[in-house]
PDB file of N, CA, C and O in Angstrom:
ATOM      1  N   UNK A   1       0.819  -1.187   0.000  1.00  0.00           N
ATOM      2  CA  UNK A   1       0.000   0.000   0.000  1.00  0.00           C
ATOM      3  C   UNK A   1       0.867   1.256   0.000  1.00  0.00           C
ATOM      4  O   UNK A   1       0.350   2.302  -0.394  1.00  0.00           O
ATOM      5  N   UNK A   2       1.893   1.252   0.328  1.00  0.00           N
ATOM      6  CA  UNK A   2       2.999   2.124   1.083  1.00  0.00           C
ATOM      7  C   UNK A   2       3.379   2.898  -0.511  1.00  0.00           C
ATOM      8  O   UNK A   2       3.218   4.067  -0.859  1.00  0.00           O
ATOM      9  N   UNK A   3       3.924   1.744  -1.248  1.00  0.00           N
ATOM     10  CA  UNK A   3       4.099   1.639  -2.926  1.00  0.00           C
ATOM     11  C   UNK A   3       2.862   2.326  -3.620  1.00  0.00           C
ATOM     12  O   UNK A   3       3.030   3.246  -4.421  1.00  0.00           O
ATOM     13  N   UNK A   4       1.910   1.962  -3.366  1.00  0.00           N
ATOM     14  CA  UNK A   4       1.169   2.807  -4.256  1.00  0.00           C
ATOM     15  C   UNK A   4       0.618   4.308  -3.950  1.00  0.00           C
ATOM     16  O   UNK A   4       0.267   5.107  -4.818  1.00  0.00           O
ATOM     17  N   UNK A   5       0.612   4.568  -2.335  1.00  0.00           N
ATOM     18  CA  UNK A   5       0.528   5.650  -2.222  1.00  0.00           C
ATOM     19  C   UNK A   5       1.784   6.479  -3.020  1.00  0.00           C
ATOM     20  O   UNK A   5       1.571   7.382  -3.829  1.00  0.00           O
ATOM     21  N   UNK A   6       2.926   6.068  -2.691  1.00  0.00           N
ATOM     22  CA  UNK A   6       4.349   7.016  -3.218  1.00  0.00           C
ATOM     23  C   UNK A   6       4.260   7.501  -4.347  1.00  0.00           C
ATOM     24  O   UNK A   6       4.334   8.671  -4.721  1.00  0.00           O
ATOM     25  N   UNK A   7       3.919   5.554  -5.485  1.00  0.00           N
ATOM     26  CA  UNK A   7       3.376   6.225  -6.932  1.00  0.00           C
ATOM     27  C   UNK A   7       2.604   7.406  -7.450  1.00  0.00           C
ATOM     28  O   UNK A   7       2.902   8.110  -8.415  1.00  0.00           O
ATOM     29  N   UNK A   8       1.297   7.535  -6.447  1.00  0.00           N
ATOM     30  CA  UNK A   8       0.343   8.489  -6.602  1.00  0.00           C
ATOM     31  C   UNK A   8       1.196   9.505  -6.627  1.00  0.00           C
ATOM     32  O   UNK A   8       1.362  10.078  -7.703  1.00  0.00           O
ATOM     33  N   UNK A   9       1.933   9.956  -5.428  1.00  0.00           N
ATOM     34  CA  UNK A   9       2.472  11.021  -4.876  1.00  0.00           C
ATOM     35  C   UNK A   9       3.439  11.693  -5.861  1.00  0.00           C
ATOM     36  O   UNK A   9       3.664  12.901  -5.938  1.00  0.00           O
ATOM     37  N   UNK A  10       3.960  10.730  -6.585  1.00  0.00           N
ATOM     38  CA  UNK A  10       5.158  11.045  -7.444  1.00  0.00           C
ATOM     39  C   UNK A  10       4.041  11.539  -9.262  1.00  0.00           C
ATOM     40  O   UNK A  10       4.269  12.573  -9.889  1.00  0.00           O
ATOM     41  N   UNK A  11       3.369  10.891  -9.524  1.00  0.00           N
ATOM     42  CA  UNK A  11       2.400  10.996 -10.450  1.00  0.00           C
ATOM     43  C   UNK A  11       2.159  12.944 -10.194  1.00  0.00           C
ATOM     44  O   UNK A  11       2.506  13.819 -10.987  1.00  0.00           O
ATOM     45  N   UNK A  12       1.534  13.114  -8.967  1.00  0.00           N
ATOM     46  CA  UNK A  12       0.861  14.368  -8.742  1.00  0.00           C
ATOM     47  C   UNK A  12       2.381  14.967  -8.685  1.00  0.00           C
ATOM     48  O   UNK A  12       2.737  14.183  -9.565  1.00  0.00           O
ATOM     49  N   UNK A  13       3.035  15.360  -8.529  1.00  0.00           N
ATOM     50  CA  UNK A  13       4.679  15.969  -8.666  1.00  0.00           C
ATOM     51  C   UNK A  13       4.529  16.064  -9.761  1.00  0.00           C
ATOM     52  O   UNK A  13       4.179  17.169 -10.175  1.00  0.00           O
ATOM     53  N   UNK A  14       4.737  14.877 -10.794  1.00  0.00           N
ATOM     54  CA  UNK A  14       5.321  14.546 -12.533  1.00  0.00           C
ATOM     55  C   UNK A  14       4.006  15.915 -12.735  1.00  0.00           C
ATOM     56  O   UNK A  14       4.208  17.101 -12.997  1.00  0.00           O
ATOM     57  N   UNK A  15       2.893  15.315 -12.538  1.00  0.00           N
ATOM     58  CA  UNK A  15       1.920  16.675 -13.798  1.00  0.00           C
ATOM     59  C   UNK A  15       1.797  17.560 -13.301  1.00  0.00           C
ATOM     60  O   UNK A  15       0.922  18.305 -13.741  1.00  0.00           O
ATOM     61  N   UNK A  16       2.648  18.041 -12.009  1.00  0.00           N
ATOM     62  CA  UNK A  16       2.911  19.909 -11.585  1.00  0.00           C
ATOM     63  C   UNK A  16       3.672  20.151 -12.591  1.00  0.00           C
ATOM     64  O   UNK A  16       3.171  20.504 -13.659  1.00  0.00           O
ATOM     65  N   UNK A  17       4.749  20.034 -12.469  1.00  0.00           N
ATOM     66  CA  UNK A  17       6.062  20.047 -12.543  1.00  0.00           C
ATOM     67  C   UNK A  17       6.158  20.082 -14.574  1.00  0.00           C
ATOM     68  O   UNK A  17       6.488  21.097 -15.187  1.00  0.00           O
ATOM     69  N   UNK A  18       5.829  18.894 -15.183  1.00  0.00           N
ATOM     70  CA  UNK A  18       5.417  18.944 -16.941  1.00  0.00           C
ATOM     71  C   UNK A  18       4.199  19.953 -17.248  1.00  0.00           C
ATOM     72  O   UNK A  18       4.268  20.711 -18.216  1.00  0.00           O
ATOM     73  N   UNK A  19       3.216  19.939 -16.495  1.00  0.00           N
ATOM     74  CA  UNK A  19       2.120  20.379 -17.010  1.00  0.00           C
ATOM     75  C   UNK A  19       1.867  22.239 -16.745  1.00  0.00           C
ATOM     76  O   UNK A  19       0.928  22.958 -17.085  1.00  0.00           O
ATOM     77  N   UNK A  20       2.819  22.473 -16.193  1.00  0.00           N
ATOM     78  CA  UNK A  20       2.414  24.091 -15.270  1.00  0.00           C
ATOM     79  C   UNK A  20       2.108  24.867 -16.420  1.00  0.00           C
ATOM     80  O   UNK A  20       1.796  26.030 -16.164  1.00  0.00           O
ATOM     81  N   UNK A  21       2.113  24.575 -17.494  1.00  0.00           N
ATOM     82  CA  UNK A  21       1.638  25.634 -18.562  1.00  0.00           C
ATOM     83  C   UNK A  21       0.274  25.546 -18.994  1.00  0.00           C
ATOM     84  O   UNK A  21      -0.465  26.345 -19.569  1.00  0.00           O
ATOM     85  N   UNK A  22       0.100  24.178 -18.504  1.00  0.00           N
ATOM     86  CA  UNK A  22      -1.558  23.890 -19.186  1.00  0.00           C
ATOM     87  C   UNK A  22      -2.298  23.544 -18.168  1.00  0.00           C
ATOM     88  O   UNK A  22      -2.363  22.420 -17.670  1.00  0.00           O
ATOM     89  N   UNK A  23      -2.907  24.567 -17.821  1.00  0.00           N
ATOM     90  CA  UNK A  23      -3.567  24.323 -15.841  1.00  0.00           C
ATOM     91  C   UNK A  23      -4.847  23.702 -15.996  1.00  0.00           C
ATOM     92  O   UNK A  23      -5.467  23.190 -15.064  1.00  0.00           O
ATOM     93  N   UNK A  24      -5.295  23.763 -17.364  1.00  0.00           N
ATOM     94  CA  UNK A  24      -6.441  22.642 -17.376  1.00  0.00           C
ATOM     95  C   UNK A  24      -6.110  21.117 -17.815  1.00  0.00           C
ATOM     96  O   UNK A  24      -6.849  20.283 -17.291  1.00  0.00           O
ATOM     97  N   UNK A  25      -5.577  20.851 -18.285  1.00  0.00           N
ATOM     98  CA  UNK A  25      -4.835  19.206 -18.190  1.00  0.00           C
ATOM     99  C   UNK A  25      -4.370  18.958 -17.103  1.00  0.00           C
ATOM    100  O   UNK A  25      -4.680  17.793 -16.854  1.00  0.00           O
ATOM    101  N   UNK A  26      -3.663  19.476 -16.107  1.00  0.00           N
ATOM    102  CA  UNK A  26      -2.799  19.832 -15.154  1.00  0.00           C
ATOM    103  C   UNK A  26      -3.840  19.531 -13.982  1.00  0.00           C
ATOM    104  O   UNK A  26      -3.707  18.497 -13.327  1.00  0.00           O
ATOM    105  N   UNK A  27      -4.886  20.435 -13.711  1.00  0.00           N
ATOM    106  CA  UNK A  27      -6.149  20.125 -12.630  1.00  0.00           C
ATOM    107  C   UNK A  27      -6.774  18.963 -12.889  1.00  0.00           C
ATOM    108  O   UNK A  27      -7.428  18.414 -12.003  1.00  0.00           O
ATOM    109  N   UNK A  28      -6.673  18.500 -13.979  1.00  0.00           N
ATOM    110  CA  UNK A  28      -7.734  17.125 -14.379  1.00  0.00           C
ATOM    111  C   UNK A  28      -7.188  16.276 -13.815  1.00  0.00           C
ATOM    112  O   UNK A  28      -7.613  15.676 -12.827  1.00  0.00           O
ATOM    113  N   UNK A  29      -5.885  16.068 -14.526  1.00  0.00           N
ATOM    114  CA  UNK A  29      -4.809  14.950 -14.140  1.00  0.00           C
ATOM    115  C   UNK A  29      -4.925  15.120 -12.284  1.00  0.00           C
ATOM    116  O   UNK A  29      -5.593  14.409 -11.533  1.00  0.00           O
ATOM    117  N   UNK A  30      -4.435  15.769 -12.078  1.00  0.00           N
ATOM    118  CA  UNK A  30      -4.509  16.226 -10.267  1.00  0.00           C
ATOM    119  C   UNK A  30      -5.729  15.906  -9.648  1.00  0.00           C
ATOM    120  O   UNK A  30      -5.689  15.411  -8.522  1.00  0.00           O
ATOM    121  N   UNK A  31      -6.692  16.087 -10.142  1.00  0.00           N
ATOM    122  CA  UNK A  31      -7.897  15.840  -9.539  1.00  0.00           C
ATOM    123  C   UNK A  31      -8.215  13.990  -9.282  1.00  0.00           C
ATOM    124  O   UNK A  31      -8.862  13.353  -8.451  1.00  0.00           O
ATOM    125  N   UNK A  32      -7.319  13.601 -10.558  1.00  0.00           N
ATOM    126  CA  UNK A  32      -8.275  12.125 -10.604  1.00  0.00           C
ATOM    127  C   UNK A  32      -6.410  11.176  -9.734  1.00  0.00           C
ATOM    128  O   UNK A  32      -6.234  10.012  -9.373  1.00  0.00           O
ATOM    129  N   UNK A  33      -5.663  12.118  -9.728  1.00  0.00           N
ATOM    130  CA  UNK A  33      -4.381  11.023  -8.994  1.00  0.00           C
ATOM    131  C   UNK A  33      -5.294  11.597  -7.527  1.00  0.00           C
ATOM    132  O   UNK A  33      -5.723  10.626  -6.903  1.00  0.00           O
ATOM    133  N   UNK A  34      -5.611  12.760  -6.968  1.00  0.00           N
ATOM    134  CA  UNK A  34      -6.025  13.061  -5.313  1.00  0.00           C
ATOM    135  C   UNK A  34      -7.082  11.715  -4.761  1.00  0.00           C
ATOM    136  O   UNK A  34      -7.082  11.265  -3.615  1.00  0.00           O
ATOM    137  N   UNK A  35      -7.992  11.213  -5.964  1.00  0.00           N
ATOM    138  CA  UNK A  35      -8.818  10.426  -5.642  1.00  0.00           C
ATOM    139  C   UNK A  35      -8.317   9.127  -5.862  1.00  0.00           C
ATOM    140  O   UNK A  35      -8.932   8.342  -5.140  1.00  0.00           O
ATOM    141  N   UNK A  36      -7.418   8.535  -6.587  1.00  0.00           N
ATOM    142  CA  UNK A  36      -6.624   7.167  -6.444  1.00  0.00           C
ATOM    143  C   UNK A  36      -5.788   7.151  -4.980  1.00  0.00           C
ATOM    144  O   UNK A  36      -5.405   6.143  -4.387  1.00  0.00           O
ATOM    145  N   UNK A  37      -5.584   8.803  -4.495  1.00  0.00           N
ATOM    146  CA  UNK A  37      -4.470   8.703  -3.638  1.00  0.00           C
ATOM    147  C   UNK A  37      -5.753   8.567  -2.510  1.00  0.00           C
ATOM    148  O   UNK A  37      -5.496   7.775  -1.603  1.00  0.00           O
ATOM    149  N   UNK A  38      -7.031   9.191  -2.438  1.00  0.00           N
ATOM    150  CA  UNK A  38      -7.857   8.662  -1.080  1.00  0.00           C
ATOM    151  C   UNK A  38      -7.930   7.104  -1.279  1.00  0.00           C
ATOM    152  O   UNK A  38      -7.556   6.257  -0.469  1.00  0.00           O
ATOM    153  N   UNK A  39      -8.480   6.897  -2.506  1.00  0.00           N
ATOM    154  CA  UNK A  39      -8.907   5.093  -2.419  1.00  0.00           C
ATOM    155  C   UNK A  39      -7.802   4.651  -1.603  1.00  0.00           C
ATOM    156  O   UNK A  39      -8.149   4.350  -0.461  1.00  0.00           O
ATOM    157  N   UNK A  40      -6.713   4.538  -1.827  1.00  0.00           N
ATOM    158  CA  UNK A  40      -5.006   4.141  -1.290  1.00  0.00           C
ATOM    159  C   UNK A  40      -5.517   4.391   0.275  1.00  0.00           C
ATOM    160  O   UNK A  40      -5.711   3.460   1.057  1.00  0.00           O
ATOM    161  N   UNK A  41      -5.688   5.689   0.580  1.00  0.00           N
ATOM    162  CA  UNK A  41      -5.581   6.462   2.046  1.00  0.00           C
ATOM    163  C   UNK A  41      -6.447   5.063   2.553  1.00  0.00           C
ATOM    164  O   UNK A  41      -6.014   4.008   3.017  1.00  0.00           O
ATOM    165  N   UNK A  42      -7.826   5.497   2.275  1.00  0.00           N
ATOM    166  CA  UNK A  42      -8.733   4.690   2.996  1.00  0.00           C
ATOM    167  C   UNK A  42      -8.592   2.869   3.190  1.00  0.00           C
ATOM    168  O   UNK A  42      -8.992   2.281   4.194  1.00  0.00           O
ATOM    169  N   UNK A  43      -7.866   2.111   1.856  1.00  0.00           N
ATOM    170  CA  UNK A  43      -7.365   0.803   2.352  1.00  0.00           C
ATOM    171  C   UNK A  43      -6.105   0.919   3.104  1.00  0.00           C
ATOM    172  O   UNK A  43      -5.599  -0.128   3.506  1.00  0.00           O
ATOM    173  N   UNK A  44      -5.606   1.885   3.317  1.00  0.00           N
ATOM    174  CA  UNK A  44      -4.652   1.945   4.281  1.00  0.00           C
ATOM    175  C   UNK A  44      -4.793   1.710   5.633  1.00  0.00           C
ATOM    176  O   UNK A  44      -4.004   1.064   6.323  1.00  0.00           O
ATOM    177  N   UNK A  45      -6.229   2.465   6.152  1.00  0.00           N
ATOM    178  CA  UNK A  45      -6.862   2.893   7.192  1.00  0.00           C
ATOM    179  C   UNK A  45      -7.594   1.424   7.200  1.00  0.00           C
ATOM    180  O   UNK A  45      -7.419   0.827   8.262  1.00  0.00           O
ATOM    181  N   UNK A  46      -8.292   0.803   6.334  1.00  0.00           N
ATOM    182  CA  UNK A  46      -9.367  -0.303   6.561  1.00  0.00           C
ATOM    183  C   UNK A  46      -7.879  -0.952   6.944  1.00  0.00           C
ATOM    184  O   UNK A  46      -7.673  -0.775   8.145  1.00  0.00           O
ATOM    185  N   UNK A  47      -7.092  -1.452   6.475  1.00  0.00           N
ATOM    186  CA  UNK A  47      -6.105  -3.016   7.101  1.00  0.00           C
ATOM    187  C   UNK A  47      -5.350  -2.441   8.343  1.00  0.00           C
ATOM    188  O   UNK A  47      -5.008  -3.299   9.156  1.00  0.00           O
ATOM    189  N   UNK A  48      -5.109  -1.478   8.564  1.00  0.00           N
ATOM    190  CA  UNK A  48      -4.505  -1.019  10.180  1.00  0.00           C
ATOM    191  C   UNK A  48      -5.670  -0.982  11.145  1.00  0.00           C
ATOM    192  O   UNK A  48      -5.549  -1.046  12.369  1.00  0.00           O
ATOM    193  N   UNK A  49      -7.082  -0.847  10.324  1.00  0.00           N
ATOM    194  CA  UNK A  49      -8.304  -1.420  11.752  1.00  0.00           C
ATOM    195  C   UNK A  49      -8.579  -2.870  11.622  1.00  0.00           C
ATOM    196  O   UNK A  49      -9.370  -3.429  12.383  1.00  0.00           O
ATOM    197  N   UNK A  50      -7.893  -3.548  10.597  1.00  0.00           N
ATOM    198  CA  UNK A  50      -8.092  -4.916  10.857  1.00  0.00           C
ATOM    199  C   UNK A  50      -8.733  -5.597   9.905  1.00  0.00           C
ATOM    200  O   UNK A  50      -9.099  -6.768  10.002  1.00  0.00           O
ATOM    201  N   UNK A  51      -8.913  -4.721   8.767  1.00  0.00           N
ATOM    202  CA  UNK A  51      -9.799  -5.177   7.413  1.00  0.00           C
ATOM    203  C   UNK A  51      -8.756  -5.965   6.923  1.00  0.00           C
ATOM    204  O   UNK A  51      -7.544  -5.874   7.117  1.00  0.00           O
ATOM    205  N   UNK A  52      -9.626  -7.013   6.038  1.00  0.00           N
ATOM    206  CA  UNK A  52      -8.611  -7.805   5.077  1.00  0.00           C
ATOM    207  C   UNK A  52      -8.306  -8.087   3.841  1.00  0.00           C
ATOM    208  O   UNK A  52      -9.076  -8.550   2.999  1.00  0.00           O
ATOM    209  N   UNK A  53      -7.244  -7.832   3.712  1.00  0.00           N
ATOM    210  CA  UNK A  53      -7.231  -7.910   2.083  1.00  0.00           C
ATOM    211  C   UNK A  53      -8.070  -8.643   0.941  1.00  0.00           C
ATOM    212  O   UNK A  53      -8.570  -9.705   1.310  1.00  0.00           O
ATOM    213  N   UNK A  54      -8.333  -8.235  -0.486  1.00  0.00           N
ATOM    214  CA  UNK A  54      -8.986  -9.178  -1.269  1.00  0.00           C
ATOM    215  C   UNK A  54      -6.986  -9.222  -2.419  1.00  0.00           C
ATOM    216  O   UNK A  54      -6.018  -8.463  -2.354  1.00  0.00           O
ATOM    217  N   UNK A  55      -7.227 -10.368  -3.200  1.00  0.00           N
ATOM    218  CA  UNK A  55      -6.686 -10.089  -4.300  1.00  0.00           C
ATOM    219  C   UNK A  55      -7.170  -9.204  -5.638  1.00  0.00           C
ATOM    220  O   UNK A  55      -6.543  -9.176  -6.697  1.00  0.00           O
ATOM    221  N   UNK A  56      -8.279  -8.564  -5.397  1.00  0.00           N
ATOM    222  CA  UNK A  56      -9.106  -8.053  -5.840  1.00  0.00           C
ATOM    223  C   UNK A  56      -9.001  -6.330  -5.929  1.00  0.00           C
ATOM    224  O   UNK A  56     -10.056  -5.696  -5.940  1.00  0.00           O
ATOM    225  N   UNK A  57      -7.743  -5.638  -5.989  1.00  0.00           N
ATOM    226  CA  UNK A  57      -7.583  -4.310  -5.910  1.00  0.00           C
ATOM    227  C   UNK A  57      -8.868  -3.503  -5.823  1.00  0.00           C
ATOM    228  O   UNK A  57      -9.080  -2.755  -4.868  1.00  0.00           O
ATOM    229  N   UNK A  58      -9.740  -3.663  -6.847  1.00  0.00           N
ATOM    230  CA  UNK A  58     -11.703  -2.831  -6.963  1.00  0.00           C
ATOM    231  C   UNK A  58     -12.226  -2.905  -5.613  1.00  0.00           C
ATOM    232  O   UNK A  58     -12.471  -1.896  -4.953  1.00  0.00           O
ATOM    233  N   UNK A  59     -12.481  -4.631  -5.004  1.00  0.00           N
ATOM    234  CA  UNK A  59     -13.003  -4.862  -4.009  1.00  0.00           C
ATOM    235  C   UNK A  59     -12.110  -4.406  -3.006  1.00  0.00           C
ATOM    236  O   UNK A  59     -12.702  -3.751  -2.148  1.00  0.00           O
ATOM    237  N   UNK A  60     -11.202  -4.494  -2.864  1.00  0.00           N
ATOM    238  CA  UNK A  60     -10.460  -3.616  -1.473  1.00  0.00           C
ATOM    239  C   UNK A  60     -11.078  -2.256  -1.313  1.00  0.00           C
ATOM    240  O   UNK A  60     -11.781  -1.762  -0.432  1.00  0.00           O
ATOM    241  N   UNK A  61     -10.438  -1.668  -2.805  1.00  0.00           N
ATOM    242  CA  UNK A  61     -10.895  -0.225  -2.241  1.00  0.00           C
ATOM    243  C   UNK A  61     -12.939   0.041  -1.809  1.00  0.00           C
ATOM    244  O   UNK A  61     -13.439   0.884  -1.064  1.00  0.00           O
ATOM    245  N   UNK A  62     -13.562  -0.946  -2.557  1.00  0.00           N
ATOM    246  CA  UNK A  62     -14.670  -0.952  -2.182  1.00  0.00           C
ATOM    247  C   UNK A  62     -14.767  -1.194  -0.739  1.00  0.00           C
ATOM    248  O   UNK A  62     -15.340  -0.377  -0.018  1.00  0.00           O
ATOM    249  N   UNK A  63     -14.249  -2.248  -0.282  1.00  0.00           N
ATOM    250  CA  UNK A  63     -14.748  -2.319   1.096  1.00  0.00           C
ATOM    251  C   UNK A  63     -14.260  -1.397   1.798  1.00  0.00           C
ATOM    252  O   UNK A  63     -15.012  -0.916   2.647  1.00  0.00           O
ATOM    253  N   UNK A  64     -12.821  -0.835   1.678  1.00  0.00           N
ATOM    254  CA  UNK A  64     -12.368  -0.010   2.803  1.00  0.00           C
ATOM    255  C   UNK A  64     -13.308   1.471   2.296  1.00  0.00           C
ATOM    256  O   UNK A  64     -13.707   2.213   3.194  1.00  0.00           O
ATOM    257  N   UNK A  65     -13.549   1.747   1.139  1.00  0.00           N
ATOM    258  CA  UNK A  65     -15.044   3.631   1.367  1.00  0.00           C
ATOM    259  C   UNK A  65     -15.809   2.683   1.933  1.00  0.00           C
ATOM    260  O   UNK A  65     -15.380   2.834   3.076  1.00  0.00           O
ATOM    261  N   UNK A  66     -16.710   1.709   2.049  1.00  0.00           N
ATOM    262  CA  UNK A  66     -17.467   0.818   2.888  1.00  0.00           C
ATOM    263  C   UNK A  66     -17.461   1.549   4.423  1.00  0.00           C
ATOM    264  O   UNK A  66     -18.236   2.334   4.970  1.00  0.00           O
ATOM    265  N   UNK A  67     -16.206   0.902   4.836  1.00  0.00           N
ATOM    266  CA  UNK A  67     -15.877   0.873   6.217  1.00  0.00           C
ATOM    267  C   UNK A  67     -15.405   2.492   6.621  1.00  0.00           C
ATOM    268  O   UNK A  67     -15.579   3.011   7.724  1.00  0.00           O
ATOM    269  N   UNK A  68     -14.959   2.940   5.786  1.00  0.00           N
ATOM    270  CA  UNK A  68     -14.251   4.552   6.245  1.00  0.00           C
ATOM    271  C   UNK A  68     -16.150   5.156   6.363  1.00  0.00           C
ATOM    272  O   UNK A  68     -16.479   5.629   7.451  1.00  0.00           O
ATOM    273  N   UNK A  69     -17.141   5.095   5.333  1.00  0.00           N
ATOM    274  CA  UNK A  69     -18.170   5.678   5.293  1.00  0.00           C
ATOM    275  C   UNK A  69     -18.873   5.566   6.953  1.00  0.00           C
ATOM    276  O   UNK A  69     -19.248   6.510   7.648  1.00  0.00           O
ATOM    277  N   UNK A  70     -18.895   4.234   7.259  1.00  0.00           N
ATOM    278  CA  UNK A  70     -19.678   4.163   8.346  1.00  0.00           C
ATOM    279  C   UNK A  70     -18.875   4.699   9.628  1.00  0.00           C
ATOM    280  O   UNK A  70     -19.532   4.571  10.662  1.00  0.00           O
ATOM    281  N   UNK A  71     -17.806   5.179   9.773  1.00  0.00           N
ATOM    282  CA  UNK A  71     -16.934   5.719  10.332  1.00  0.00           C
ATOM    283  C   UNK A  71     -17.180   7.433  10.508  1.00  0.00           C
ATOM    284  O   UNK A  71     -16.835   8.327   9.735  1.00  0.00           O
ATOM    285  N   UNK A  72     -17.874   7.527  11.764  1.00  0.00           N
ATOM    286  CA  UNK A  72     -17.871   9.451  11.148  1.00  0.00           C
ATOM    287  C   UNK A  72     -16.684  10.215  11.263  1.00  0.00           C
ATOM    288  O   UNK A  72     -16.676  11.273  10.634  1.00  0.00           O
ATOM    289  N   UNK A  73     -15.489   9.863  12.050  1.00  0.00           N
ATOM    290  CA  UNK A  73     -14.509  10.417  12.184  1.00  0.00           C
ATOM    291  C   UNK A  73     -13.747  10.685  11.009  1.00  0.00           C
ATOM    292  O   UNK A  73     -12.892  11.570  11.000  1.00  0.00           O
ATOM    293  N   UNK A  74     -14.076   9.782   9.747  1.00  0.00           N
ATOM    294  CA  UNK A  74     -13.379   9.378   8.366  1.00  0.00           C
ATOM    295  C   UNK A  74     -14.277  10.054   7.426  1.00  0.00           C
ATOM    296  O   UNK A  74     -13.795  10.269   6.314  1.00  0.00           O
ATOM    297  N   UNK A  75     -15.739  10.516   7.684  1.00  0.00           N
ATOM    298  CA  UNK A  75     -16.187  10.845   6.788  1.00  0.00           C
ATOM    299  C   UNK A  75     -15.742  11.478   6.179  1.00  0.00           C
ATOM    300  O   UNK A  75     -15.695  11.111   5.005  1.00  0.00           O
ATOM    301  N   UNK A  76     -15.279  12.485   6.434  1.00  0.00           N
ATOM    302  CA  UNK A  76     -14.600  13.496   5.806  1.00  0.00           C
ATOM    303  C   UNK A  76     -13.356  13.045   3.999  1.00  0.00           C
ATOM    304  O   UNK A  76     -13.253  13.536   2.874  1.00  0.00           O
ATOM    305  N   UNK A  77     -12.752  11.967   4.708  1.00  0.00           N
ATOM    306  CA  UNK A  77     -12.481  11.338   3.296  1.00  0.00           C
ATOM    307  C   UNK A  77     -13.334  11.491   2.065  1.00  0.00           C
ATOM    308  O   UNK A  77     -13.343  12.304   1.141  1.00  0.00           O
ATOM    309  N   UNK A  78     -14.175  10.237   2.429  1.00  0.00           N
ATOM    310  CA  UNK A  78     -15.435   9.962   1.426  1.00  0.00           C
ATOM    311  C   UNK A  78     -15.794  11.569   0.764  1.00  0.00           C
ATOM    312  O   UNK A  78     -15.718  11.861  -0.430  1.00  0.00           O
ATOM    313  N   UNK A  79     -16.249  12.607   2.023  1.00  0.00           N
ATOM    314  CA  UNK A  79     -16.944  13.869   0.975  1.00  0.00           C
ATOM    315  C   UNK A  79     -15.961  14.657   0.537  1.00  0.00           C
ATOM    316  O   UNK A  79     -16.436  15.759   0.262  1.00  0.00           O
ATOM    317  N   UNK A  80     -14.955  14.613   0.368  1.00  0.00           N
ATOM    318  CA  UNK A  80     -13.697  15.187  -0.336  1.00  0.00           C
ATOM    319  C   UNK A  80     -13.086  14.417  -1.217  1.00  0.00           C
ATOM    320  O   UNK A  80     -12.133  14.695  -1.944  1.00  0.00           O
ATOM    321  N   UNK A  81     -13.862  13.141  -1.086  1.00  0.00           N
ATOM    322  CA  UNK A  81     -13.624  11.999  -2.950  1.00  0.00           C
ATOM    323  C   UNK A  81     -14.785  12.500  -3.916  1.00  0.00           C
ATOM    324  O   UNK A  81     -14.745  12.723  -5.126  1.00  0.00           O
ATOM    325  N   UNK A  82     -15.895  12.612  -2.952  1.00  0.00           N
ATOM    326  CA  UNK A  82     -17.023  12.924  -3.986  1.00  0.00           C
ATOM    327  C   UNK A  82     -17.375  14.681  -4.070  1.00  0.00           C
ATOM    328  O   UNK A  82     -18.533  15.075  -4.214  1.00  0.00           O
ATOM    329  N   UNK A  83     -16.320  15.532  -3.968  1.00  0.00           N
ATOM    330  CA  UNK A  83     -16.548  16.904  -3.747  1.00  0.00           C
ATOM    331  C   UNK A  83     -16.644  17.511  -5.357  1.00  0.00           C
ATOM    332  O   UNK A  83     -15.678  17.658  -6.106  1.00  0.00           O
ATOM    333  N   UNK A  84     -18.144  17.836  -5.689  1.00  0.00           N
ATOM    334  CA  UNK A  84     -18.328  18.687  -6.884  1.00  0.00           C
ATOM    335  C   UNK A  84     -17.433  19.688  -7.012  1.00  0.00           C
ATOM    336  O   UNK A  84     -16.901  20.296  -6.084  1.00  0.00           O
ATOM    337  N   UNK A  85     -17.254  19.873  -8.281  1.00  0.00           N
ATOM    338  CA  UNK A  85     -16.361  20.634  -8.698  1.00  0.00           C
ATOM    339  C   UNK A  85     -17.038  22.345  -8.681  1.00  0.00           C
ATOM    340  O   UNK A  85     -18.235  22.395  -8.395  1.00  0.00           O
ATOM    341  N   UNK A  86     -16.428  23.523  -8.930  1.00  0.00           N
ATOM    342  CA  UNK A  86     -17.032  24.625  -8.521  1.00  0.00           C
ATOM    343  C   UNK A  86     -17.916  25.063  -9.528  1.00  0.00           C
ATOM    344  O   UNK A  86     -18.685  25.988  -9.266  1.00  0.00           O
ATOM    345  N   UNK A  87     -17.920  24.439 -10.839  1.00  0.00           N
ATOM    346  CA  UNK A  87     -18.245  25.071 -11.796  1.00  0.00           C
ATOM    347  C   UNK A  87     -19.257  24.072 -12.412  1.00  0.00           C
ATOM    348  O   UNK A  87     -19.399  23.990 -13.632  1.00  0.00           O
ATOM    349  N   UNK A  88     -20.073  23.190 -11.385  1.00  0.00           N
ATOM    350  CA  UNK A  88     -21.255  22.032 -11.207  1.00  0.00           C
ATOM    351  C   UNK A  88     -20.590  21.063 -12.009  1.00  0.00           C
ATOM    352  O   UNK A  88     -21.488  20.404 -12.533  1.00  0.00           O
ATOM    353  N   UNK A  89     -19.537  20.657 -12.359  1.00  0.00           N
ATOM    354  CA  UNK A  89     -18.969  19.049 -13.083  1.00  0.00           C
ATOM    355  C   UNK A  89     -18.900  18.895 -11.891  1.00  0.00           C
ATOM    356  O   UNK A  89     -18.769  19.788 -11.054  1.00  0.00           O
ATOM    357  N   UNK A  90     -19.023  17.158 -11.611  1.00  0.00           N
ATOM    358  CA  UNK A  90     -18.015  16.369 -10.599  1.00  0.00           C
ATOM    359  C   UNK A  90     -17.289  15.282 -11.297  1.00  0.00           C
ATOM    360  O   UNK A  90     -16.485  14.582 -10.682  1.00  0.00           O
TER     361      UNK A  90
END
């Protein structure tokens, strides 16, 4: 998990860093690595409370928004994965 958060992390760097001229490719790209990087966050959080892995990458991250949702302390994740955009896209 450790690995794929970094990837994310390094991804969102790469399209600052190439993209700073084109701030609309640039926000897109950024927008959709922030939400691979919650899915990551939240199976991070589900197997350190004791959730268990699938071989199933989809179903992991499914169960752990599952488990982060019913969690109110975590909500906050979840509505900052699903946060409309300002200009009514989500």
């Amino acid at each position: 998990m450790e690995q794929y958060i970094k990837n994310i992390n390094d991804n969102i760097c790469r399209n600052i860093e190439e993209n700073e001229n084109d701030r609309g490719f640039m926000s897109q790209n950024i927008l959709a690595q922030l939400r691979n990087l919650l899915d990551h966050i939240c199976v991070k959080i589900y197997v350190a409370q004791g959730g268990a892995l699938d071989d199933n990458e989809f179903k992991n991250i499914q169960n752990a928004k599952s488990y982060v949702k019913k969690n109110g302390n975590l909500q906050f994740l979840i509505k900052f994965h699903y946060c409309p955009l300002k200009n009514g896209r989500s």
